[in-house]
C-alpha positions in Angstrom: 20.4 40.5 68.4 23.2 38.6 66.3 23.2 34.8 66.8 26.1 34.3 68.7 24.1 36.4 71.5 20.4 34.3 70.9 22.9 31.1 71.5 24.7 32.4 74.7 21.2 33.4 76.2 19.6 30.1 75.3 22.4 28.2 77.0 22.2 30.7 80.3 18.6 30.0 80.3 19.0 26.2 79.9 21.7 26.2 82.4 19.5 28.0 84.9 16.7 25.5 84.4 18.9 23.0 85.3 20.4 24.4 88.1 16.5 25.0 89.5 15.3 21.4 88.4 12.8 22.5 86.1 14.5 21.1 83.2 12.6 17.5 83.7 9.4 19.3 83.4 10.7 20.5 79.8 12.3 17.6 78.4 11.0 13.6 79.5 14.0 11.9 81.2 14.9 8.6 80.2 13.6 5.6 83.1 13.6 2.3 83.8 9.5 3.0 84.2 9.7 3.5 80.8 10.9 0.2 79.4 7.6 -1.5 80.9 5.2 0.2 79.1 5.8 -1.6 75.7 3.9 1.4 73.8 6.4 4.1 75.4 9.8 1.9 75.3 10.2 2.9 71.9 9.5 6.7 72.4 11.3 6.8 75.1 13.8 5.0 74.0 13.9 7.8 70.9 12.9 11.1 72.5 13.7 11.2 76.3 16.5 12.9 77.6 19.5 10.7 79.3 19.8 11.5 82.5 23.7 11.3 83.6 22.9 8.9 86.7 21.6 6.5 84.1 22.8 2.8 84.6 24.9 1.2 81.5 21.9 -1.9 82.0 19.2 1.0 81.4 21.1 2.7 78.5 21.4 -1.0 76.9 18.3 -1.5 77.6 16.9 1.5 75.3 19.9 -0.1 72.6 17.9 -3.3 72.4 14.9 -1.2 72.4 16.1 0.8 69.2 17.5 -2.4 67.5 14.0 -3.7 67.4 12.5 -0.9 66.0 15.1 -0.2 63.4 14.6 -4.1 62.3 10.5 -3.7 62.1 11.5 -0.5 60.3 13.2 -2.4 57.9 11.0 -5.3 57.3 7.5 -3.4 57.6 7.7 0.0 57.0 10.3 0.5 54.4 8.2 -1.4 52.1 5.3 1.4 52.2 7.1 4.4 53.7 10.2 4.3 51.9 11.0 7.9 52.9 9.3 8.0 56.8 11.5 4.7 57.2 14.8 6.0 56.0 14.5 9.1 58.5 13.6 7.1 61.2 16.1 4.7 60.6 18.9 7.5 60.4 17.4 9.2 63.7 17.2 5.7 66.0 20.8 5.1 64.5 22.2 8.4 66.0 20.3 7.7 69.3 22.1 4.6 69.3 25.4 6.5 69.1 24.3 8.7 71.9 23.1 6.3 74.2 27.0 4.3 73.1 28.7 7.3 74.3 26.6 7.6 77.8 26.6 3.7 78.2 30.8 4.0 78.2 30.4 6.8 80.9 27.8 5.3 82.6 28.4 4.4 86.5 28.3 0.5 86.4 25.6 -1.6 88.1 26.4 -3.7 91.5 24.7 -7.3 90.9 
């Protein structure tokens, strides 16, 4: 099987998943549940799936979340893990961007 075949069966068998609503039971989605836990918010935050009916207020939420942890990166563990903390720092900054990009598209919340 070449790999332009592997990729068009992994994205038929992602996009029936999600048509079936079994994808949530294979990747976490992204809550406002999750932000009161403080020992998940940064996981979360990091590792959960957006979910496109996210609110901008939840999206910015998980920002402020990741700012946090990318300045305790900084001042604790970039000290002693200089090579843990770069790669984390580089991954939270990409999440960042992604959570940008859904925050723009993001139905707005009615206060």
């Amino acid at each position: 099987m070449d790999q332009s075949t592997s990729r068009s069966r992994i994205a038929q068998t992602i996009t029936l998943l999600t048509r079936l609503g079994i994808d949530e039971f294979i990747d976490p989605v992204l809550s406002e549940n999750d932000f009161a836990d403080p020992d998940l918010e940064i996981d979360a935050s990091m590792d959960h799936r957006i979910p496109g009916s996210a609110s901008a207020e939840m999206l910015r939420q998980a920002q402020r979340c990741l700012f946090r942890y990318i300045g305790w990166l900084e001042k604790k563990a970039l000290p002693g893990h200089p090579s843990f903390a770069k790669d984390e720092i580089n991954r939270a900054v990409r999440r960042l961007a992604e959570l940008e990009v859904a925050a723009r598209v993001a139905r707005p919340t009615l206060q």
